[in-house]
C-alpha positions in Angstrom: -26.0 13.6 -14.9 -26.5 15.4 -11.3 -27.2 19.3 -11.6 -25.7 20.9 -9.0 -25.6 24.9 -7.9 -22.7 26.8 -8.1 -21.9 29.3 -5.5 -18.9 32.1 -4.7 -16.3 31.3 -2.1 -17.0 29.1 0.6 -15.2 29.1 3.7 -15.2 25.6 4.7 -13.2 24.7 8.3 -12.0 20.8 8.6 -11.9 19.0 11.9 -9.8 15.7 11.7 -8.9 12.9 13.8 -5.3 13.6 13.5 -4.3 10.4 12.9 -2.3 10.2 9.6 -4.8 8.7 7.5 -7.9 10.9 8.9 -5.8 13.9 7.8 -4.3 13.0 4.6 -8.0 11.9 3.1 -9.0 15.5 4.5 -6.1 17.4 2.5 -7.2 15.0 -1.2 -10.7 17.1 -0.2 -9.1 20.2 0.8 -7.3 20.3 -2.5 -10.3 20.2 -4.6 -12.0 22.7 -2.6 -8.7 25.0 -2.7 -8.7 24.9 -6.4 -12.0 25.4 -6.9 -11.6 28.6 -5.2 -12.9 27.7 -1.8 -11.5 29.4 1.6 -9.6 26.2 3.5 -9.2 25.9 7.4 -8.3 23.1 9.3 -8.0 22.4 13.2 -4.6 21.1 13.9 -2.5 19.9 16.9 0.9 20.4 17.9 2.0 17.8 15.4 -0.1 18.8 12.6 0.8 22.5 13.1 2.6 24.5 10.5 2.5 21.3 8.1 -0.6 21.8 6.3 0.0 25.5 5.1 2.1 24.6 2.0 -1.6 22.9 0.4 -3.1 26.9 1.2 -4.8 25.7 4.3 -5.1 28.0 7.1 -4.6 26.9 10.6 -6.7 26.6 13.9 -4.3 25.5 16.7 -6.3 23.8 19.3 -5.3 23.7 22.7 -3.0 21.0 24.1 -5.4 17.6 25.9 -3.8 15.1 27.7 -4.9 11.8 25.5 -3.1 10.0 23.5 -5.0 10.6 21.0 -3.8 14.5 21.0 0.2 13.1 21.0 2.5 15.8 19.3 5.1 12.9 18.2 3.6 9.9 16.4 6.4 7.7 18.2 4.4 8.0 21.2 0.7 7.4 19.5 2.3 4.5 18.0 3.6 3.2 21.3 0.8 3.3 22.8 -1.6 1.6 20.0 0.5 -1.1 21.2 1.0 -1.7 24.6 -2.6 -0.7 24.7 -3.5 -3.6 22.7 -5.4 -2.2 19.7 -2.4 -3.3 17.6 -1.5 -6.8 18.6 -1.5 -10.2 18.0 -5.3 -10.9 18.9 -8.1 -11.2 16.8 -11.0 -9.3 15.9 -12.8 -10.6 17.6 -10.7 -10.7 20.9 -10.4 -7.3 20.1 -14.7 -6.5 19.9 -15.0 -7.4 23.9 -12.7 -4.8 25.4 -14.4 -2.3 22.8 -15.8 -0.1 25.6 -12.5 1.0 26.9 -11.7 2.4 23.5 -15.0 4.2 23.8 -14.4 6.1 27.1 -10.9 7.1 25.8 -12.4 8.5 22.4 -15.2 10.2 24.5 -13.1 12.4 26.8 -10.9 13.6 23.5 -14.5 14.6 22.0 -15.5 16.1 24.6 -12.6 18.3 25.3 -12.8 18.8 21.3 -16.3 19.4 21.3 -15.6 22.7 24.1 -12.7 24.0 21.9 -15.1 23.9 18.7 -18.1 25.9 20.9 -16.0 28.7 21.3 -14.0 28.6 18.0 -17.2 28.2 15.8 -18.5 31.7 16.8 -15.2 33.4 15.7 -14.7 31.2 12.4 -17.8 31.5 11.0 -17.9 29.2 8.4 -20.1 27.9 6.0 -19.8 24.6 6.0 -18.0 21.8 8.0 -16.6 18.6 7.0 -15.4 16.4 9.9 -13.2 13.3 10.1 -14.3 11.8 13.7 -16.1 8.8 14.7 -18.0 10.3 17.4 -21.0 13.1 17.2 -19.6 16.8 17.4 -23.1 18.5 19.7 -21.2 22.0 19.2 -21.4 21.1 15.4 -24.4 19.6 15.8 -25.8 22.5 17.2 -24.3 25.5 15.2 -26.9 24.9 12.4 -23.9 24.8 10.0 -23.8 22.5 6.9 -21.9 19.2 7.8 -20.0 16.8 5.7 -19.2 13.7 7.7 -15.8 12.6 5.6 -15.3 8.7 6.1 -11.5 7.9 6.0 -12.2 4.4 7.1 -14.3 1.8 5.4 -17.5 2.1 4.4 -18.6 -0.3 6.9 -17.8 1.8 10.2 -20.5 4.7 8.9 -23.4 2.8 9.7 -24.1 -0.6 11.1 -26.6 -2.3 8.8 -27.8 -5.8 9.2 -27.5 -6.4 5.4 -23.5 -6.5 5.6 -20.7 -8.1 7.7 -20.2 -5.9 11.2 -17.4 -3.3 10.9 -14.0 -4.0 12.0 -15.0 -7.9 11.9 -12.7 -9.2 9.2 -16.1 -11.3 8.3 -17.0 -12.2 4.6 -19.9 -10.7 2.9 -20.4 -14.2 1.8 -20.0 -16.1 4.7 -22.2 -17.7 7.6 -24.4 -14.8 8.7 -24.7 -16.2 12.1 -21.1 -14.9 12.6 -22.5 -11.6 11.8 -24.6 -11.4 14.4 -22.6 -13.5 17.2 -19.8 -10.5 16.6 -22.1 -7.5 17.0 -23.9 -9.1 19.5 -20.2 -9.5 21.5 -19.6 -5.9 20.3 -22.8 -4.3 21.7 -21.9 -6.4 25.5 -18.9 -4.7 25.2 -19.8 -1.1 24.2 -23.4 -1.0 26.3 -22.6 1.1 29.0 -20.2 3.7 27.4 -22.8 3.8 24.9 -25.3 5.1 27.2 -23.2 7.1 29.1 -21.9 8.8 25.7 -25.7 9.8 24.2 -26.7 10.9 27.8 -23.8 13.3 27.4 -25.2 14.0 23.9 -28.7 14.5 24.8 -27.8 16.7 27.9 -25.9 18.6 25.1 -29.2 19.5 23.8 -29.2 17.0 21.3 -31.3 14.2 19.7 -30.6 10.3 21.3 -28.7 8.7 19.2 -29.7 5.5 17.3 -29.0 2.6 19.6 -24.9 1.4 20.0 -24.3 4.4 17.4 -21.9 7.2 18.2 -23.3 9.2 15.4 -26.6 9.6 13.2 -25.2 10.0 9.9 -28.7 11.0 8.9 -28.0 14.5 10.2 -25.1 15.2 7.7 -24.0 14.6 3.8 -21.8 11.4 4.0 -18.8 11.0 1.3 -16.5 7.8 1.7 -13.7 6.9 -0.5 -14.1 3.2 -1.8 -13.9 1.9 -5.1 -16.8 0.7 -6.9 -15.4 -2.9 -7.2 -14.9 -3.0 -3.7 -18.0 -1.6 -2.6 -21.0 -3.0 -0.3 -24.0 -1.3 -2.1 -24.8 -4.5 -4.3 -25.5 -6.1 -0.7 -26.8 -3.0 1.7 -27.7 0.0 -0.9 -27.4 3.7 0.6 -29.7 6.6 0.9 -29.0 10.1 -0.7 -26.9 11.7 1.6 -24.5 9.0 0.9 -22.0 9.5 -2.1 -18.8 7.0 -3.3 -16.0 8.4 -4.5 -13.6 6.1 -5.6 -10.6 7.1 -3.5 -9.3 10.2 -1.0 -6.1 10.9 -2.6 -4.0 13.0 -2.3 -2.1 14.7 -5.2 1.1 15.4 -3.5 2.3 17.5 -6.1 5.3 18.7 -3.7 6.8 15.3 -2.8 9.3 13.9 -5.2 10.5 10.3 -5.4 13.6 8.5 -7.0 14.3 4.9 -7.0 17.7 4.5 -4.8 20.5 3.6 -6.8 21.3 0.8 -4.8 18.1 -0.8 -4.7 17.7 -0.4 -8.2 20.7 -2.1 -9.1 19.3 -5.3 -7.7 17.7 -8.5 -9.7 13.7 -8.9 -8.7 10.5 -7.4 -8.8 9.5 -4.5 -6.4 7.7 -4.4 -3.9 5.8 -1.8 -1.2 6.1 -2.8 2.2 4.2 -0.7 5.0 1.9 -1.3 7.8 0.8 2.2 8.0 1.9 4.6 10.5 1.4 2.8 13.4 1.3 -0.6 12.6 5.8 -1.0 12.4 5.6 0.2 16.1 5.2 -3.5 16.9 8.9 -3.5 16.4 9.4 -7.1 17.3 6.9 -8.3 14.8 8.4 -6.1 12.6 11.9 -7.6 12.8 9.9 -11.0 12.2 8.5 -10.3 8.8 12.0 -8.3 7.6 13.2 -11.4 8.4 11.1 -13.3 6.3 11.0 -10.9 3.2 15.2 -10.8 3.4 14.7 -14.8 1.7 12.7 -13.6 -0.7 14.2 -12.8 -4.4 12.3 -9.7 -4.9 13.7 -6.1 -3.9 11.5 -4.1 -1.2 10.3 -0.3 -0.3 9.8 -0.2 3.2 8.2 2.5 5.3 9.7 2.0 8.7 7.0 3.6 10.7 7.6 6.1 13.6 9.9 3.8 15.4 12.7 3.5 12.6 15.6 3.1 14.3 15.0 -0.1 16.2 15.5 -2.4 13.7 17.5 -2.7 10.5 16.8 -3.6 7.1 17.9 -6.6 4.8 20.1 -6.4 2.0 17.2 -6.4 -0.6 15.4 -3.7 1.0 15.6 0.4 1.3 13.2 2.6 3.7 12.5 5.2 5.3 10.6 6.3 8.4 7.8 7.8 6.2 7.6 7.3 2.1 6.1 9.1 -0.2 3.1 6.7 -0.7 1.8 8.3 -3.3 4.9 8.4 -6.1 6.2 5.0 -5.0 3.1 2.9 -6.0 3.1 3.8 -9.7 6.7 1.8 -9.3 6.0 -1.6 -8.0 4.7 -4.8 -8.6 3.0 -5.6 -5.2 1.8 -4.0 -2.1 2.2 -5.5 1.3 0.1 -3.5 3.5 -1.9 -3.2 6.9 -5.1 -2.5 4.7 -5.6 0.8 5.9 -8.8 2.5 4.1 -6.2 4.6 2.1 -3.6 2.2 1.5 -6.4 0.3 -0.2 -7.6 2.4 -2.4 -4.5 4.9 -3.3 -3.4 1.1 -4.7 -6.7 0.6 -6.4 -6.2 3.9 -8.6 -2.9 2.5 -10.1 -3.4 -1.0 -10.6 -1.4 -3.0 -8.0 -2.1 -6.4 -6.7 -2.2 -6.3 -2.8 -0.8 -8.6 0.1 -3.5 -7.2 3.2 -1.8 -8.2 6.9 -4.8 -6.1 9.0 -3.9 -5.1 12.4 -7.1 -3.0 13.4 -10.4 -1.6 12.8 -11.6 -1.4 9.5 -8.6 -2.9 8.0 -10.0 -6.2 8.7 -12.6 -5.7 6.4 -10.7 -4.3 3.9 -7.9 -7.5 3.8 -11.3 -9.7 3.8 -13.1 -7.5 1.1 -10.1 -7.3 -1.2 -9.8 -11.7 -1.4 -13.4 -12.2 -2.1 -13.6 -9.7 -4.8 -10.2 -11.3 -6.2 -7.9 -8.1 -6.2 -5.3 -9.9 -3.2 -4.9 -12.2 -0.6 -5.7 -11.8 3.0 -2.6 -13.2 5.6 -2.4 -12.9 9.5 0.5 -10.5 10.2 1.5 -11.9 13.2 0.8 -15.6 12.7 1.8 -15.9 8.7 4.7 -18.3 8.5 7.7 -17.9 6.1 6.4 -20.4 3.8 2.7 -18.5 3.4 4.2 -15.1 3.0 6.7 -16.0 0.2 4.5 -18.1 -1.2 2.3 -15.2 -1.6 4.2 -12.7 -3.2 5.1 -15.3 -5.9 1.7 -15.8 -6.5 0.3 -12.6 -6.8 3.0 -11.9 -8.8 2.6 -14.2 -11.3 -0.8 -14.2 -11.9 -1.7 -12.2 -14.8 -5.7 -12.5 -15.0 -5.8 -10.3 -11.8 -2.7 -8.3 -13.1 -5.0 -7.4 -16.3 -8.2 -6.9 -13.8 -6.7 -4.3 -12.1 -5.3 -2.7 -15.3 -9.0 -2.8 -16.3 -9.8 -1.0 -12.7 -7.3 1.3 -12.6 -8.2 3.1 -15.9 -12.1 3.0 -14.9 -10.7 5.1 -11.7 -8.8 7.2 -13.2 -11.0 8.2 -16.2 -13.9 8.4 -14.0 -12.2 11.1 -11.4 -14.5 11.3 -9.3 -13.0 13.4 -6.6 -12.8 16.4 -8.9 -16.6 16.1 -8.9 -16.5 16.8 -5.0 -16.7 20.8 -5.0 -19.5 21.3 -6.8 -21.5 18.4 -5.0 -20.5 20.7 -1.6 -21.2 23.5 -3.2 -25.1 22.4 -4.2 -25.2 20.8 -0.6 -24.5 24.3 1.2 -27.1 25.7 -0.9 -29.7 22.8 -1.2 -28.8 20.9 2.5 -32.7 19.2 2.0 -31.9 17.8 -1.2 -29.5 15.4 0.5 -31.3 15.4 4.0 -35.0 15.1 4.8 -35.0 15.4 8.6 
């Protein structure tokens, strides 16, 4: 049993990618930390603003940037994950080579972040940071302020470690390790010169280099990642101290309600979750292909129509929404179609559900991949499944019973084990203690 110190109020300040996911795994930590007693602040945008007070956060509203990665309508982040490329038809590995681009987009956001944070920090004050980002933070860095790196994604994007399958590979922890290195190999082509034009930035920050290809030392910080035990990589690549599993970032979402449509519930077949995250329906034409596909099915479908909603329709057998309330319609199905986003993944995990994973980017790759050879789904191409595979899935998954009855098994593990109501304390005794996790 860990012995942790307990301390008085903390103020603890946020700073998320403000992606969907990125902020939603921060608020399941914010929500601990609120009812704990702690003193919540979180840097928003213009579309986050105003929509994160009703947890009892407070707000920082950052100044307007011109990426897209600062859009105050997700319709246009989604658009332009697609005609950008990132969500598309190619592979991961197609995807690896043109790497670098993504890089030098990412860089200028964090560096226009990174000069808002210098002169917010000072005024703030607090006394302890967690971040959601994927590249170093010098003015965080720098403060000499505790820092929790929060991992949203997979646990293989925190560090690149020989021992496992490359992040956002879509490789198999059992498979030919020659693969491994033939994809970070075309990775590292790929990033080399953003690289080093990103840790001289860092360094003329007044920082340490950065390890070699790595955007961030996780070294520096306390790392907490949400990933289920079952799913996990530590059998293959254990972690050091400053490393800590939870099983899952979820949210409670004690305000959101949910009730089963009448007219969906009316209808013969088993249900079943639909959704490619947030930005993965943009793809509008692909999405009109797989509608297409699930409308032969016999089973009745929940579908979150993404950002881009109104240009294209649903079947008979389904009901959607732009957005759904993730989190009250899983305990209700029999099956989960999904991108394989990191929280996707494991908000399923926690109640039970077998999973169909179509990845489209990123660290869903691994997830689709890692979810097959552990045995709790089945891994299909979202753009390249044919009628006859998809179907044929969902029948399958949904009548097998062993893995119906393993994840029953895993779900009540989760849930009796909550670990996330363990995560106060644990920041709590890392404010006070930072050396017990860190020993540079």
């Amino acid at each position: 049993m860990a012995t942790y110190i307990t301390v008085d109020s903390l103020k603890v300040l946020f700073v998320p990618i403000f992606g969907v996911g990125h902020v939603n795994a921060c608020i399941s930590i914010a929500e601990t930390l609120i009812d704990s007693g702690h003193d919540v602040w979180f840097t928003v945008n213009g579309f986050w603003s105003g929509k994160l007070t009703k947890y009892g956060v407070k707000e920082v509203l950052l100044d307007k940037s011109d990426s897209p990665m600062d859009a105050d309508n997700m319709a246009d982040a989604a658009k332009y994950m697609v005609t950008s490329g990132k969500i598309g038809g190619e592979s991961a590995l197609q995807k690896a080579r043109s790497r670098g681009t993504t890089i030098e987009l990412k860089m200028k956001y964090v560096q226009y972040l990174d000069e808002q944070l210098e002169r917010l920090l000072p005024a703030i004050r607090p006394d302890v940071i967690v971040v959601d980002q994927f590249m170093t933070l010098p003015s965080v860095e720098l403060s000499g302020i505790p820092c929790v790196w929060s991992w949203s994604a997979g646990p293989l994007v925190m560090l690149d470690d020989e021992r496992a399958p490359p992040a956002a590979s879509g490789l198999s922890a059992t498979g030919d390790k020659r693969l491994w290195q033939e994809f970070r190999q075309i990775r590292r082509n790929g990033t080399a010169d953003s690289w080093r034009v990103f840790n001289d930035w860092v360094v003329g920050r007044g920082c340490e280099p950065l390890p070699e290809y790595a955007l961030k030392n996780p070294n520096n910080y306390l790392n907490i990642y949400g990933y289920p035990l079952e799913l996990d990589y530590q059998d293959i690549r254990p972690l050091g101290r400053n490393f800590v599993r939870l099983d899952n970032l979820k949210r409670t979402e004690q305000y959101m309600t949910f009730t089963l449509p009448q007219e969906l519930a009316a209808k013969p077949g088993k249900l079943v979750y639909f959704s490619l995250g947030s930005m993965g329906a943009a793809d509008v034409i692909n999405m009109r292909r797989l509608v297409a596909i699930l409308a032969k099915s016999s089973h009745r479908f929940i579908v979150s129509k993404g950002p881009l909603h109104m240009d294209y329709t649903l079947a008979d057998n389904m009901w959607g929404e732009a957005s759904v309330p993730q989190i009250r319609v899983l305990p209700l199905v029999d099956l989960v179609l999904t991108h394989g986003g990191n929280n996707t993944v494991t908000e399923t995990m926690f109640f039970g559900k077998p999973m169909i994973a179509m990845p489209l980017f990123g660290d869903q790759y691994d997830n689709a991949q890692r979810l097959e050879d552990k045995g709790f789904g089945l891994r299909l191409d979202a753009y390249k499944c044919s009628e006859e595979e998809l179907l044929a899935a969902i029948e399958s998954l949904l009548n097998d019973s062993a893995m119906t009855e393993r994840l029953a098994e895993v779900s009540r593990r989760i849930q009796t084990d909550n670990s996330l109501a363990k995560l106060p304390k644990l920041i709590e005794d890392f404010v006070q203690n930072a050396r017990k996790y860190i020993s540079n």
